[in-house]
N, C-alpha and C positions, 0 to 999 in steps of 0.2 A: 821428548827426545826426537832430534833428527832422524832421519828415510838413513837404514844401514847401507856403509857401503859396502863391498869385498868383504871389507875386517878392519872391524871397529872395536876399539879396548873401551872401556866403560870404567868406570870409576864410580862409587857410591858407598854410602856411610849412613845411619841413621840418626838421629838425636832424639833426645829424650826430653821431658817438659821442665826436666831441669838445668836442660842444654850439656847436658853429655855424650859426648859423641862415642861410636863406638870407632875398631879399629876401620880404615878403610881397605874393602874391598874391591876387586879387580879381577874384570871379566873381560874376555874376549867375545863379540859377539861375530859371527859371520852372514852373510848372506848368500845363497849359494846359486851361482847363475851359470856355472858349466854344466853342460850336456856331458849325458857320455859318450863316448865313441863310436862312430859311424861303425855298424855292421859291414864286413869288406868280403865276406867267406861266403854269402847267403848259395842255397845248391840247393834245386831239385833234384832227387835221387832217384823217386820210384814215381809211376803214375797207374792210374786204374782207368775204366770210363767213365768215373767220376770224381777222381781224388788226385792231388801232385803232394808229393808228402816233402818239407822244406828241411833243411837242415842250416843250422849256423851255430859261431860261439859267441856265448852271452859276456857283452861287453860291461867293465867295471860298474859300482854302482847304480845298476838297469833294474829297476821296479818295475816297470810294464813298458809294451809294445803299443806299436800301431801297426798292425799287418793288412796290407790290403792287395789286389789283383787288378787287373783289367786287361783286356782285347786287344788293348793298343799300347805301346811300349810306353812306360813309366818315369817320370823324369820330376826334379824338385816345381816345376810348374803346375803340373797335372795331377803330384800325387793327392791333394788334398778331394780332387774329382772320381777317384780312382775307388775300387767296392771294398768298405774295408772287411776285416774280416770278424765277425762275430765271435767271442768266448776264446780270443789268443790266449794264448798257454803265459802260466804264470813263468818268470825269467828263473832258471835256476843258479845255480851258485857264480858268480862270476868265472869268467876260464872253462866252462862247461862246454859238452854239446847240445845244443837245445833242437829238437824237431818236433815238427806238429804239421799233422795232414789236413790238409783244406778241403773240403768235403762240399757236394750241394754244385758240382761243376758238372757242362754238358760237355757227351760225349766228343771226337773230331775235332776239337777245340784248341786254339794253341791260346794260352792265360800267360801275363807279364805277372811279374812278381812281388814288392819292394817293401821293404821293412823302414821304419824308425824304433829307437831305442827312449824309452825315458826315465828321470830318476822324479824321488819322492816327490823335487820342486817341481814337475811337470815341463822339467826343462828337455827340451826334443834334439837330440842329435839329426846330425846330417843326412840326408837317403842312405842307403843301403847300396850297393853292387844291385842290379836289377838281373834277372832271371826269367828264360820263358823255357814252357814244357808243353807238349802237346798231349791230350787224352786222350787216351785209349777209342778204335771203334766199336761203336751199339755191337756188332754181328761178333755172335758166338756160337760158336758148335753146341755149349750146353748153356742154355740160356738161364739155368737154376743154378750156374756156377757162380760163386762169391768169391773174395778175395778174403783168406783166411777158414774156408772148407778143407784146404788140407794146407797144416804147416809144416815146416822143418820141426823135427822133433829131438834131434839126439847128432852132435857131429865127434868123429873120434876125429879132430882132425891133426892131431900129434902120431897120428898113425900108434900099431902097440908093441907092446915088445917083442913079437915076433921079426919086425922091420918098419920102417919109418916110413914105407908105403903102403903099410896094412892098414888103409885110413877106410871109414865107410862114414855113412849118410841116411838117418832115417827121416821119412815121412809118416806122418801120423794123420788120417781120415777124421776131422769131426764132426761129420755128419750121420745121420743115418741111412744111407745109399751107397752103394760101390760106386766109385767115381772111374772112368776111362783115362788113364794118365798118356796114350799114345802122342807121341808128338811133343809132350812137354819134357822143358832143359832145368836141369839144378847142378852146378859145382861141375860144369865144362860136362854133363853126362845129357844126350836126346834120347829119352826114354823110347823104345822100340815099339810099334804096330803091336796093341792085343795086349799089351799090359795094363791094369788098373790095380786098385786098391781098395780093400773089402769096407763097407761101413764100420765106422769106429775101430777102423786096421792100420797095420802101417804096412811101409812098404821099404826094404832091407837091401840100398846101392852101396858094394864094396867091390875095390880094386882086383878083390881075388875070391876066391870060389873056396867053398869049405875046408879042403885039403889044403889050398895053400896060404890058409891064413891063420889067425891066434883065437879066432874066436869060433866055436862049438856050433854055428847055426848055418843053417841055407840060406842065403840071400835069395831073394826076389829078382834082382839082376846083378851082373857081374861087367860090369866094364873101365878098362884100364883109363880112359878121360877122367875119370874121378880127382879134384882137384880142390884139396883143403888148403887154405895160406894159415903158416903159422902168426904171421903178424898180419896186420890191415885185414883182417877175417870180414867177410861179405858175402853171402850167397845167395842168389835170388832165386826165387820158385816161376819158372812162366810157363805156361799155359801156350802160347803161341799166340795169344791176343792180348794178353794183361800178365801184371806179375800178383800172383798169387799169395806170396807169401816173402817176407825178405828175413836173414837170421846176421843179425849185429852189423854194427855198424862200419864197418872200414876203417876202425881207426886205432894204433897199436893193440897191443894183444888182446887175443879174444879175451872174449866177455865171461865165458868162464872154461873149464877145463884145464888140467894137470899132465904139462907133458912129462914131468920126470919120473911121475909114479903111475900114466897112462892112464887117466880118468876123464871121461868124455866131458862134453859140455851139452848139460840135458835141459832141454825147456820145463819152465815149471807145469803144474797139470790147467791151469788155467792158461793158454797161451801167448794170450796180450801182446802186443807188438813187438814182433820178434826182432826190431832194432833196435827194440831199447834194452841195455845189458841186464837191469834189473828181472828181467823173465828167463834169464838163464840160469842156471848153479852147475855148481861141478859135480857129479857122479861122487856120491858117500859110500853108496849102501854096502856091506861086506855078508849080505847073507848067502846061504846056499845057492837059493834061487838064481843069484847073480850069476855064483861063480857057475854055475852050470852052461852058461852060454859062452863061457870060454876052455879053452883045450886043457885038459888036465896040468896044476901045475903054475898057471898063469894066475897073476894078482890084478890082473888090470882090472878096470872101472868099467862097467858099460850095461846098455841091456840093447843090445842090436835086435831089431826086430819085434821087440817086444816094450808093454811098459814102463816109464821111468819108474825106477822104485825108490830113488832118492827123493828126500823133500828138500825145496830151497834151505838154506841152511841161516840164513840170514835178513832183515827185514827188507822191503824194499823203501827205496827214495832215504837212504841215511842224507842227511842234509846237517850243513853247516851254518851259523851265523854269527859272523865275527865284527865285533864291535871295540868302540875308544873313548877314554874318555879321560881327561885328564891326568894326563901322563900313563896312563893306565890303559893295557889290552885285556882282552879276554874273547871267550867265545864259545856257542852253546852247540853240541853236537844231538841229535835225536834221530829216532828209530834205531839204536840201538842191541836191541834186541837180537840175541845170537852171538853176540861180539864181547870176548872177556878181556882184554886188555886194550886202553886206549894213549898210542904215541902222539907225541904233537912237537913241533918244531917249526917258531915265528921266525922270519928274516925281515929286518929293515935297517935302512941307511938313515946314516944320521950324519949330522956336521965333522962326528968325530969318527968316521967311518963305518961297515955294517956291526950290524951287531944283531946276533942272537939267542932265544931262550927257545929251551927243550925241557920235555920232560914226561913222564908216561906214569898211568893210575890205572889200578887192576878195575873194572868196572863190571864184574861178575852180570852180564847179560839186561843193564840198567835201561831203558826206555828212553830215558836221556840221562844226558854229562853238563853242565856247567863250570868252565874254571872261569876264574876271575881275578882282579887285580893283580897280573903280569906287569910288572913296574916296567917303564922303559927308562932304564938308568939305576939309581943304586941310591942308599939310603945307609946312614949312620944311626948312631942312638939320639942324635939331635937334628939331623938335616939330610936332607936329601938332593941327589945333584940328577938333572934329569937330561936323557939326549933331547936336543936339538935340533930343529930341522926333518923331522921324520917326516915321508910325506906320503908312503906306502908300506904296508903291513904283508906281507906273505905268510899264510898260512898251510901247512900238510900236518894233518892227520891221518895215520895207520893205526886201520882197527884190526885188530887181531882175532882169529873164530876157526872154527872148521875153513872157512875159505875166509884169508886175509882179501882187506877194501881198503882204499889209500882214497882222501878225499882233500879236496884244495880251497882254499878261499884268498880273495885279494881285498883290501880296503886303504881307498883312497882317502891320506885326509885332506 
């Protein structure tokens, strides 16, 4: 058989040795030679004195990267000269936000940036948007400081029911050393001369002082700069030479936490990269203990000052994968764990306009889900008539749990 082009229909039959043929069959075969989509979003966000941490959205069809840096600005000439980057992060679900910190960089340094995108056939998209960031200088007041010694632990940032600026901000120590916090900023507040944070302590920033607030405890400091955003939530921890610590990502609503029922958003007890949403959960716990660090009366969520007593409520990295196959969708949802009921709703256009199917399974806390054979079109007791033209698959699933997670897939055919 001839070199495939694009899409090539095939025809084929067998025979028998007594020259019987059977019916003939009829395949399309393709060849797949588009790239996916240039990366156009690529963004340094935070940097260390040795690290720039990237942010971008993972474009249709993207199986792996090519990430690499260099000294001198980046361009489709030069990028294949350029340092790539060792162990890029595997692509997550198309439409995602994908970030991965570049690590092994010298201090003072300003590093270019640029991505390609590739799919299964090893087909390469266009350069990326090119980015440069400069790192962090060598010279520190505490030369034993690391980035990630003390994180964001805990933000009320829906404020509680006392009023909608009763918002606060815990820090959490995990080291074994009192660390000196003077001089350092988080959430619009510059922590004052002579303040620090005990080893394996936290340290308790609210808008207002025990009397005038909902919650039962003394804060550590009291200053009205304190500034939670209800949407695009981002807060960085700096030190006055590096950022120490960063909590979610800046992009629609936080990553976790309840502002109708006032339930913080707590890092889990392991604290992993406080950008990625997966290390938050929303404040569960309803025991005594809790309610004690709020004013008599109060239902809010929280443990100010003190630690998380909630556990994540749900698994991390739930991931989709959605596939086709003759006339036929489907797709397999996993790490489900924690999650009892599973929503799902496909959108695609076809010759005969959009069309789609829904539908939801109680999935009592399964590990993973599988559905399959989603017809696209409709079927009688003899035939079936099938849309045409389809050339894009949109997928949302809502997983339902103690705290509900809504997840996306796209698939190009």
């Amino acid at each position: 058989m001839s070199e495939v082009s694009t899409s090539t229909w095939v025809y084929y039959y067998s025979r028998d040795l007594a020259g019987n043929n059977e019916i003939v069959n009829v395949r399309r075969l393709t060849n797949d030679i588009l790239p996916p989509a240039a990366i156009d979003d690529l963004k340094a966000l935070s940097v260390s004195k040795q690290s720039v941490n990237l942010t971008w959205t993972v474009p249709a069809e993207t199986t792996v990267y090519d990430l690499r840096y260099s000294l001198n600005p980046i361009n489709e000439a030069n990028f294949a000269s350029a340092m790539p980057v060792p162990n890029p992060p595997a692509p997550r679900v198309a439409g995602d936000s994908q970030d991965f910190e570049v690590t092994g960089l010298d201090s003072a340094m300003t590093y270019y940036f640029a991505v390609k995108s590739g799919d299964a056939a090893l087909n390469w998209s266009d350069l990326s948007n090119v980015v440069s960031d400069t790192t962090l200088d060598e010279i520190s007041e505490d030369p034993d400081l690391n980035p990630g010694d003390v994180v964001i632990n805990e933000l009320m940032w829906m404020g509680t029911s006392w009023r909608a600026a009763d918002e606060y901000l815990e820090l959490r120590n995990m080291t074994d050393r009192s660390i000196d916090l003077s001089g350092w900023s988080v959430g619009g507040v510059t922590i004052p001369s002579g303040k620090s944070i005990p080893a394996h302590g936290y340290f308790l920033i609210t808008n207002f002082d025990k009397d005038g607030s909902g919650i039962n405890v003394d804060p550590d400091l009291v200053d009205s700069d304190l500034e939670l955003d209800d949407v695009d939530l981002q807060v960085e921890l700096y030190n006055g030479i590096e950022i120490i610590d960063t909590a979610d990502n800046g992009e629609g609503l936080p990553a976790a936490g309840e502002q109708e029922t006032y339930r913080s958003m707590e890092r889990d007890a392991t604290p992993g990269n406080g950008y990625d949403a997966n290390v938050w959960h929303t404040c569960l716990d309803d025991s005594a203990l809790m309610h004690s660090y709020w004013d008599s009366g109060r239902n809010d969520c929280g443990t100010p000052g003190r630690e998380n007593l909630s556990q994540a409520p749900v698994a991390v990295g739930s991931m989709l994968k959605l596939f086709y196959y003759d006339h036929r969708t489907g797709f397999l949802a996993v790490n489900l764990q924690g999650f009892n009921q599973l929503k799902y709703t496909l959108i695609y256009d076809s010759n005969t306009g959009q069309q789609a199917i829904s539908g939801q399974v109680e999935i009592g806390g399964q590990e993973q889900w599988e559905i399959t054979d989603l017809l696209l079109g409709s079927c009688s007791t003899d035939s079936c008539v099938y849309h045409e033209g389809v050339t894009q698959i949109n997928l949302t699933v809502e997983l339902i749990g103690p705290v509900n997670r809504t997840l996306t897939a796209l698939l190009t055919i």
